[in-house]
C-alpha positions in Angstrom: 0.0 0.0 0.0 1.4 3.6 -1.1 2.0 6.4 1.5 -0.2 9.7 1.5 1.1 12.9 1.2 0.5 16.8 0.5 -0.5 19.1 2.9 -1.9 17.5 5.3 0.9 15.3 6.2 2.3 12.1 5.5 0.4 8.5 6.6 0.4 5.2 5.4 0.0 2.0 7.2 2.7 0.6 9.2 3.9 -2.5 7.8 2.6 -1.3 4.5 4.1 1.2 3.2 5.3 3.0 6.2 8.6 2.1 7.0 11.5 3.5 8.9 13.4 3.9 5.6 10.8 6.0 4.6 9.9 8.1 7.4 13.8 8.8 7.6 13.9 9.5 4.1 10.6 12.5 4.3 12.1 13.6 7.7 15.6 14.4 5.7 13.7 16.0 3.3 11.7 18.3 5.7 14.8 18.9 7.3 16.5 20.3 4.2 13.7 23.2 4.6 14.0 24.8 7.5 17.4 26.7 9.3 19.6 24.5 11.3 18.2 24.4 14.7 15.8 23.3 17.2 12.8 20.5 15.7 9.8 20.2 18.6 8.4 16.9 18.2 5.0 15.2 20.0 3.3 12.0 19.4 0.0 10.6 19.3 -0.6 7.1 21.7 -0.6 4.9 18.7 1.1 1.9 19.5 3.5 2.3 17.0 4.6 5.7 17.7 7.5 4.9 19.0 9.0 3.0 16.5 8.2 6.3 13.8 9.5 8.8 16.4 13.0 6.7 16.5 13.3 7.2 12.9 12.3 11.0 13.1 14.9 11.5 16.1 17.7 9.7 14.6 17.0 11.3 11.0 17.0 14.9 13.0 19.6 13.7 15.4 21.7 12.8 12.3 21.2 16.1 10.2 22.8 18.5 12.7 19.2 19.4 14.5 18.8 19.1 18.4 15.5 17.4 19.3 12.7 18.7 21.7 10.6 15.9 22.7 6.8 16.7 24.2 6.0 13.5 24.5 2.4 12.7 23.8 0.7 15.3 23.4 -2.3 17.1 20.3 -0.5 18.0 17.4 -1.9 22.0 18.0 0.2 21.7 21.4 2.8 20.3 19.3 2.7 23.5 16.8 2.2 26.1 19.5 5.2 25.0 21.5 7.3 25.1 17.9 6.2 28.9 17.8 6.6 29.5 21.6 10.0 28.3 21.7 11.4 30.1 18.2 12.3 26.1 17.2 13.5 26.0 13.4 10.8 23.3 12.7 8.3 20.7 14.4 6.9 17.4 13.8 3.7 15.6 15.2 4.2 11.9 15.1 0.3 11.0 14.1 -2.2 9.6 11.3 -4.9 12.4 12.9 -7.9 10.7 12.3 -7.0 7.5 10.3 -7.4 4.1 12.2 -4.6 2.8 14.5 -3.0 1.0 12.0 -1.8 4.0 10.2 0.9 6.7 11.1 2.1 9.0 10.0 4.3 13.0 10.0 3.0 16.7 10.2 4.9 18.9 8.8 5.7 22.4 10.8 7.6 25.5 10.4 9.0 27.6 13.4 6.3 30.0 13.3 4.4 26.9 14.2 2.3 26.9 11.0 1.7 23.7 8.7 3.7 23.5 5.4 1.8 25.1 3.0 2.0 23.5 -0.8 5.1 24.8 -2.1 6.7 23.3 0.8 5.3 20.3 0.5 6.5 20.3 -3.3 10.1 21.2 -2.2 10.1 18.2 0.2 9.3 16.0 -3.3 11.7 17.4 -4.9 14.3 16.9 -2.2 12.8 13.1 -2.1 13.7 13.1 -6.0 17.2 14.2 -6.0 18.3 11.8 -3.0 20.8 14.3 -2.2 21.2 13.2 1.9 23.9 13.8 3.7 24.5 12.9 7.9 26.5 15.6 8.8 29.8 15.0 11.1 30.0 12.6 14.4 30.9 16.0 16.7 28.3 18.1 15.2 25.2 15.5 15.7 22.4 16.8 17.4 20.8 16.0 20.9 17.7 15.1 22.6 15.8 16.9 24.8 12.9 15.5 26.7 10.3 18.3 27.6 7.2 17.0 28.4 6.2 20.1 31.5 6.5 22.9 28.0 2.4 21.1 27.0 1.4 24.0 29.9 2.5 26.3 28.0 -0.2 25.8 25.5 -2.7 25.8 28.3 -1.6 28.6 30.1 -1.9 31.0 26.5 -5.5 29.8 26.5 -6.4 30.7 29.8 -5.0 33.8 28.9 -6.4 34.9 25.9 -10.3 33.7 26.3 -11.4 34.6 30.2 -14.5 33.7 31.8 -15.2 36.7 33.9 -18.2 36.4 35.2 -19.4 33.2 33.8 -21.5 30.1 35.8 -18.9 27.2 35.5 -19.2 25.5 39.2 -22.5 23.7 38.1 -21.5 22.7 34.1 -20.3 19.2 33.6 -18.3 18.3 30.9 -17.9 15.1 29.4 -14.5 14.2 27.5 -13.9 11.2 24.6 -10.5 11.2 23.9 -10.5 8.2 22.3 -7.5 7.3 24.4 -5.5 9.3 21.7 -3.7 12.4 22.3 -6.1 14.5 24.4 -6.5 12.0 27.0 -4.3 13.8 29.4 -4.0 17.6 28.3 -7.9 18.4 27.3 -9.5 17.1 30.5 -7.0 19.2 32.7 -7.2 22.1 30.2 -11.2 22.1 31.3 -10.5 21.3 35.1 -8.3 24.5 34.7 -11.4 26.2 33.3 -12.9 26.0 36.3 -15.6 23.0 35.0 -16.3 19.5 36.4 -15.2 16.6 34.1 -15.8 13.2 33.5 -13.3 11.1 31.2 -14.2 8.2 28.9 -11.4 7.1 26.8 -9.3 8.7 28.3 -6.1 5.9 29.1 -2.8 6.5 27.0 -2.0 3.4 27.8 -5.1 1.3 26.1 -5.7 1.0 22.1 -8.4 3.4 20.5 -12.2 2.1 21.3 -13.5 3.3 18.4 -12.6 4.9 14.8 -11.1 8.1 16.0 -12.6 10.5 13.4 -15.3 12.0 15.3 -17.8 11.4 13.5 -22.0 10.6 14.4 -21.9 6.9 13.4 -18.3 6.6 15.1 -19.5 8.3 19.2 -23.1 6.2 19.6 -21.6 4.7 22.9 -20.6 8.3 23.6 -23.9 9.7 23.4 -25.6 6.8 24.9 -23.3 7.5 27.9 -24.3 11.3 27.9 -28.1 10.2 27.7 -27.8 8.3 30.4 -26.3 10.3 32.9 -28.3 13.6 33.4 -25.6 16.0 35.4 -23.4 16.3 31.7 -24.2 19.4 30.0 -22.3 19.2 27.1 -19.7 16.3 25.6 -16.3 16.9 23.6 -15.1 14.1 21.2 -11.6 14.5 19.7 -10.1 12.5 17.2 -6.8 10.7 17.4 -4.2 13.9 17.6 -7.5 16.5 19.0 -7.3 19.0 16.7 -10.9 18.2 15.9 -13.6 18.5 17.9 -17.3 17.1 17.8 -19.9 18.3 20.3 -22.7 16.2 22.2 -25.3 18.2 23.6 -26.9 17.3 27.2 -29.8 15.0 25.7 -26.5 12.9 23.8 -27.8 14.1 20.4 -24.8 14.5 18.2 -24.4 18.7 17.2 -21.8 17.8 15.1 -18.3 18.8 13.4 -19.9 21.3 11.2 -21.7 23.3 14.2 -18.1 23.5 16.0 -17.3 26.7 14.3 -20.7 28.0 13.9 -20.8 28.1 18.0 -17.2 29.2 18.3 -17.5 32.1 15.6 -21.0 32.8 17.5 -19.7 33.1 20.9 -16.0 34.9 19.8 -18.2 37.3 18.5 -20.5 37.9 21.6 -18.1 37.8 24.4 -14.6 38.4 23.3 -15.9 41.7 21.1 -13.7 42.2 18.9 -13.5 44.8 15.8 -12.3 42.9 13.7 -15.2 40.7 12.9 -14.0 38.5 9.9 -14.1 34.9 10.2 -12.7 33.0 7.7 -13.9 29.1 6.3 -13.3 27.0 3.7 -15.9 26.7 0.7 -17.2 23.4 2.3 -18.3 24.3 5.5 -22.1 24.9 6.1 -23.9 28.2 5.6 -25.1 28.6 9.0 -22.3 29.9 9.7 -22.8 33.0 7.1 -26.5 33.3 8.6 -24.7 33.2 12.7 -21.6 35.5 11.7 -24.1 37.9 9.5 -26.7 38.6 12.1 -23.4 39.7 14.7 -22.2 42.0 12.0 -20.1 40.2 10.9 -18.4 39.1 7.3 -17.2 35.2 6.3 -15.0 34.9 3.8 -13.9 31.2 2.3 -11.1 29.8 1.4 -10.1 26.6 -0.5 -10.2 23.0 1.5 -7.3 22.6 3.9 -6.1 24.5 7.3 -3.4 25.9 5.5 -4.8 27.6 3.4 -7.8 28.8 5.9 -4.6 29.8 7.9 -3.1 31.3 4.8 -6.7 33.5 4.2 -6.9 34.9 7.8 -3.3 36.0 7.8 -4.5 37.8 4.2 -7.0 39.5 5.9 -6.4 40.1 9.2 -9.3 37.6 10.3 -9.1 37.0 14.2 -10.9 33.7 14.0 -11.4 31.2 11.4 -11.5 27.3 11.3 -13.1 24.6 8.8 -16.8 22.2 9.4 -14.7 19.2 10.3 -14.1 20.5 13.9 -10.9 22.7 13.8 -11.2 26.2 15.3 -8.2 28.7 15.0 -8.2 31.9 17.2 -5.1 33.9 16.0 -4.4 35.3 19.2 -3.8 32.2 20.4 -1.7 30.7 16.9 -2.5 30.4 13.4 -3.5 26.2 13.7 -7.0 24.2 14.1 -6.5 24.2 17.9 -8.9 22.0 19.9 -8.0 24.1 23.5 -9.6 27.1 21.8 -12.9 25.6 20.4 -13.3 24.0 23.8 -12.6 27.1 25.5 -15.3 29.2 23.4 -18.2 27.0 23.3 -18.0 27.0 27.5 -17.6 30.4 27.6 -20.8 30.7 25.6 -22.8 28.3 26.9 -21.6 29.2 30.7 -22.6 32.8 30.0 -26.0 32.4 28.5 -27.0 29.6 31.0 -29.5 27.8 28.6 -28.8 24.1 27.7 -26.6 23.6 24.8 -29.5 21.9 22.9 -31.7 25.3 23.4 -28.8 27.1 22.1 -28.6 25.1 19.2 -32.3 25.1 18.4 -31.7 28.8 17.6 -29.3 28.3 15.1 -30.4 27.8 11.2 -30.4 24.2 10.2 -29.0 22.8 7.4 -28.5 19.1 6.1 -25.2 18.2 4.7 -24.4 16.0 2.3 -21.1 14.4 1.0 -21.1 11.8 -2.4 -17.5 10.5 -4.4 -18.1 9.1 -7.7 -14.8 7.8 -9.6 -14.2 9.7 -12.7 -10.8 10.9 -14.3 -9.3 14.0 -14.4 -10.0 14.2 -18.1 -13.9 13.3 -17.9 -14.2 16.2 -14.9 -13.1 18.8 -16.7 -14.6 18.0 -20.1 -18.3 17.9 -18.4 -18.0 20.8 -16.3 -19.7 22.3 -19.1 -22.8 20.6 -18.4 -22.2 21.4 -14.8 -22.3 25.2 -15.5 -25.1 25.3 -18.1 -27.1 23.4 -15.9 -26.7 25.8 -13.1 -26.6 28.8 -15.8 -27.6 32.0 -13.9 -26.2 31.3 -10.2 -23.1 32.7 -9.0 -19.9 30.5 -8.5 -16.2 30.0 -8.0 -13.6 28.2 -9.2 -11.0 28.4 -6.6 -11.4 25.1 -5.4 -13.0 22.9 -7.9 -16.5 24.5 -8.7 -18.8 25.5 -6.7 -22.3 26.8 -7.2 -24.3 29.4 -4.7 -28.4 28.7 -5.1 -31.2 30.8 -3.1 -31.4 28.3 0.0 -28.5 25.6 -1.1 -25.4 25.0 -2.6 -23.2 22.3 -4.6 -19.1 21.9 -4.2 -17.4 19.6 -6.7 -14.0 18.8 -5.9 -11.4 17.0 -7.8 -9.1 14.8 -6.0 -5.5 15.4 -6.9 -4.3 11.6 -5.1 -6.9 9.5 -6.7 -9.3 9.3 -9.7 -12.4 10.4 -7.8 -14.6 13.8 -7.3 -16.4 14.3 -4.1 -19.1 16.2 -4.5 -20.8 18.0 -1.2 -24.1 19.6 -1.3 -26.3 21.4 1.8 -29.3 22.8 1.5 -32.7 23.5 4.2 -34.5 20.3 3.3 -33.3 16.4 2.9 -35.1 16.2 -0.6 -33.7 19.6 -2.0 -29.8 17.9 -0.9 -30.3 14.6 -2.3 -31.7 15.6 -5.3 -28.5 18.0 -6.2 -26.5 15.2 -5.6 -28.4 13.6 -8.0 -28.2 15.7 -10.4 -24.9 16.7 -10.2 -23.9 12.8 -10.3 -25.8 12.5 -13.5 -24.0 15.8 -15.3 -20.4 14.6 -13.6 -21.5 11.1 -16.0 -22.7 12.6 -18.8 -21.3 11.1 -22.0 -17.9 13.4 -23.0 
């Protein structure tokens, strides 16, 4: 089985693809990228995170860079201790959201920002030439374990979002961790907070109970667990590295990745006041956000798929807050990542300020359904019948910045190319179930129409 790469990362499975000869060979390549230096590196709990983090530390160890080991800890701890401690690079050991079997790299610079493309291309190109070099026995680098610098990531938290005069002694807040890298750091961060918590899957030590993309199908024993206990006001599920976050509302009814951001942008905008009020998302996420952000006076602006480039938008334009429907919310106050502390930290601000149950809250917010289709097609077919696609749609506005996407009165339709594999996924949203299924449908029958 081939490896995965581009900007989110490198993954593969281990055993399959993912071998220490690899991971050495993408970790010299990374390294070849950034000044000579410090490289901050943190881990998931995957069981065989150990065995990649040996090749990352010898690779590093081996090219002249001293290591700074974290330990376990979220890959957004992992970048904002790369920015905190003006490191030349960083590396979180994880797969993110892919099953155990899987590993993998993310790639960071020292301003604790993910590689953006042309970075990513550069590490190809490095990977093509096979120009490696160890540098000399006396000028090898070192280790350095430094597990207690995780706080700091905490501690900027606390800082930035405070809870003045918020009810927080009589909210309970459940945590799934999925026994991945939250387990320790998020339940402590919320303890800090001021909040009661109660952990499920929360052992570093045991194997991950579930699929860790937090997803509805994937968190029914979470949400049975909520139901059944009626002092939790709200749940948290993170996926395998937490820079996602899914939220569970006090009746265990599943709010949803795509509602993360809506409640954070909502409740950033209420409480923390700022002038700025630009959030920026990708072209993907749902439109309640727009209708939230709109009636706070404030502006959305989108972005192609991918944190970078939401990161890449807000440092554009100056946007305090932005973040993507699959759970990441970045606060650039706090750093320019999809940063699990930070959506945690808003969404209990709000719902500790306005005192209603979360599910009230959410009953207040325009609903949407959401759906997501891939068809296989080539590259050729896709571009040949997006002629179809536009004639058919003839009259509506659209972009093209990220595939195509189509604005209608109530709805909308995103078509996106995949640039690993021969497939298009197409995502459509609009107010009713019928109105989303039939633009899938129809879309799938234009993105099939005879070249």
């Amino acid at each position: 089985m081939e490896v995965i790469f581009g900007v989110s990362g490198l993954r593969g499975v281990v055993g399959e693809g993912l071998t220490p000869e690899l991971i050495s060979r993408y970790v010299y390549s990374f390294s070849k990228e950034i000044p000579k230096g410090e490289v901050v590196i943190g881990n998931d709990s995957r069981a065989s995170c150990e065995m990649v983090k040996h090749a990352v530390v010898s690779s590093l160890t081996a090219s002249g860079f001293d290591v700074v080991d974290i330990g376990v800890a979220p890959t957004p701890t992992v970048q904002f201790v790369t920015k905190e401690k003006n490191a030349s690079g960083g590396i979180s050991i994880t797969a993110s959201h892919n099953p155990e079997q899987w590993n993998g790299l993310k790639f960071i610079e020292g301003n604790g920002i993910f590689f953006n493309q042309d970075k990513i291309d550069s590490i190809k190109k490095n990977l093509q030439d096979n120009n490696f070099n160890d540098t000399s026995f006396e000028k090898c680098g070192k280790v350095i374990e430094d597990p207690l610098s995780k706080e700091l990531h905490i501690e900027k938290v606390l800082e930035k979002i405070r809870f003045d005069c918020a009810d927080k002694a009589s909210i309970t807040v459940a945590v799934d961790a999925c026994n991945g890298a939250g387990s320790e750091v998020v339940p402590r961060f919320i303890e800090r907070l001021g909040f009661k918590v109660e952990r499920i899957n929360c052992d570093l030590k045991a194997p991950f109970p579930r699929n860790p993309e937090p997803l509805k199908e994937n968190l029914r024993e979470f949400s049975l667990f909520i139901e059944n206990n009626k002092e939790i006001d709200i749940g948290f599920a993170l996926d395998g590295d937490a820079d996602r976050v899914a939220i569970i509302d006090e009746n265990g009814r599943y709010i949803g990745e795509e509602n993360t951001i809506v409640l954070a942008s909502k409740f950033f905008l209420e409480y923390l006041n700022p002038e700025n009020k630009k959030v920026v998302t990708n072209l993907s996420t749902t439109r309640a956000l727009e209708d939230v952000v709109s009636s706070l006076c404030g502006t959305v602006l989108r972005s192609k798929v991918g944190e970078i480039n939401v990161v890449e938008k807000m440092i554009k334009t100056n946007a305090l807050i932005g973040g993507e429907g699959n759970g990441g919310v970045i606060v650039s106050d706090i750093q320019y990542a999809r940063d699990c502390l930070s959506a945690i930290s808003l969404v209990l601000l709000g719902i500790s300020k306005i005192k209603k149950p979360l599910s009230l809250i959410v009953s207040e917010i325009p609903s949407y359904y959401m759906v997501k289709y891939k068809i296989i097609i080539s590259k050729e077919k896709y571009e040949k019948n997006l002629i179809y696609l536009k004639e058919f749609f003839k009259g509506n506005p659209y972009t093209e910045i990220d595939g195509l996407k189509f604005e209608l009165c109530d709805s909308w339709v995103h078509i996106r190319p995949s640039n690993t594999e021969p497939i298009v996924r197409i995502i459509a949203e609009a107010k009713s179930l019928k109105k989303v299924n039939r633009l899938i449908e129809e879309t799938k029958i234009l993105m099939n129409a005879p070249c």
